[in-house]
C-alpha positions as CSV (number, residue, x, y, z in Angstrom):
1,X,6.0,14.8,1.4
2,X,6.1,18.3,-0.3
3,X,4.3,19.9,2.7
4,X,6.3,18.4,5.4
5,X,9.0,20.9,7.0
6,X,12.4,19.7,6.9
7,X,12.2,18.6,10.7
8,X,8.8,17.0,10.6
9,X,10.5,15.3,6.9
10,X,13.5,14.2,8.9
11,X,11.2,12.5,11.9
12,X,9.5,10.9,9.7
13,X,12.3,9.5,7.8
14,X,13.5,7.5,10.7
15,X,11.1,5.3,10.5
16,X,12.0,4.2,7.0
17,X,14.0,1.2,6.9
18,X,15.0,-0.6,3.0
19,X,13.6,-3.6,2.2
20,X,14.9,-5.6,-1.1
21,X,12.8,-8.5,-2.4
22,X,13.5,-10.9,-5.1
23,X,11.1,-11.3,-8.1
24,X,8.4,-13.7,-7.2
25,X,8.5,-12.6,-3.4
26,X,5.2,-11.1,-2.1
27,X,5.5,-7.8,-0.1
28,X,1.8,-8.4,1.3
29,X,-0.7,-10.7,1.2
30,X,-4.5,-10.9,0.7
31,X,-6.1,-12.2,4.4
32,X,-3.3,-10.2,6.1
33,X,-3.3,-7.5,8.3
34,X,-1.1,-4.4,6.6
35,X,1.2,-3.0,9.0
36,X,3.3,-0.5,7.3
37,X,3.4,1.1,4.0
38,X,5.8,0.9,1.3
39,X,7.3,3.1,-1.1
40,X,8.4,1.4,-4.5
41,X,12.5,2.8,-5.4
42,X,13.0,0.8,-7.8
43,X,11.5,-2.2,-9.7
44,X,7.7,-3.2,-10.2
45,X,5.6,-4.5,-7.9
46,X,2.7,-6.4,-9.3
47,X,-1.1,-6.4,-7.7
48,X,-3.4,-9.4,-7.6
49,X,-6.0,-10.9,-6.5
50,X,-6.6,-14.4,-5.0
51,X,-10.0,-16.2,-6.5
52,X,-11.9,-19.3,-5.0
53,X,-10.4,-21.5,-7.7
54,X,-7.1,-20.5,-5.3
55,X,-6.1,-18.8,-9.1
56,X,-4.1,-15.1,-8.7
57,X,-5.4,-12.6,-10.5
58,X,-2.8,-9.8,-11.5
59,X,-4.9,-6.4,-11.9
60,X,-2.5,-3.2,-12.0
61,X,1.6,-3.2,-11.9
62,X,3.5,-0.5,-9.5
63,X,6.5,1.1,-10.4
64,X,9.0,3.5,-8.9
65,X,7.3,6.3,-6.3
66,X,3.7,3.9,-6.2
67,X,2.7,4.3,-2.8
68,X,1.0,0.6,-0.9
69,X,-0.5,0.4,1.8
70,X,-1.0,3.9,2.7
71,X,-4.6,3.8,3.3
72,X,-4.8,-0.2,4.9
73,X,-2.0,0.9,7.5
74,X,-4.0,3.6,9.4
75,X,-6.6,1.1,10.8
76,X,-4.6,-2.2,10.0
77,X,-7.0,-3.4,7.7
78,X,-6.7,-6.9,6.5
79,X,-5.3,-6.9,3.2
80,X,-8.1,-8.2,0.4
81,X,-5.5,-8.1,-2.3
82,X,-1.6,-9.0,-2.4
83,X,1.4,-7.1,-3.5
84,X,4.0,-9.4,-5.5
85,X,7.6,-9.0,-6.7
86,X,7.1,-9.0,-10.6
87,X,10.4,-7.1,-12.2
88,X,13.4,-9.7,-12.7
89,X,16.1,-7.8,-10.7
90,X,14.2,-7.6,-7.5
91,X,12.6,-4.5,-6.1
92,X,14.0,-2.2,-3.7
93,X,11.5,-0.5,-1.3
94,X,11.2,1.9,2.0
């Protein structure tokens, strides 16, 4: 967002919207299409994988300013990994 002029910074910004979610409560999921990107404010946002054993597989943790989702969104990609609530205390994203 460092290259954006303050106009293009503040169109962009209206389509930002907060979204708080509870620990435990999954932001996406794998075998969905992604629709939107996030950006993590606060908390941690874990990322797993689903195996055939139906097991989830956490692989990395996001905290604050991790961007998800920025790539998937562009051609709605269906999502082959999910994005979980992991911090006690929620998360609070745009």
């Amino acid at each position: 967002f460092k290259k954006l002029t303050s106009k293009n910074a503040r169109e962009v910004s209206f389509h930002f919207y907060p979204l708080f979610l509870e620990v435990d409560q999954d932001l996406l999921l794998p075998g969905e299409p992604c629709t939107a990107m996030f950006l993590v404010m606060k908390g941690v946002v874990g990322v797993y994988i689903r195996l055939k054993t139906g097991e989830e597989l956490f692989t990395d943790y996001l905290g604050e300013g991790s961007l998800i989702g920025q790539y998937s969104v562009i051609e709605q990609e269906i999502m082959i990994i999910g994005f979980r609530v992991v911090s006690h205390g929620g998360a609070s994203l745009i």
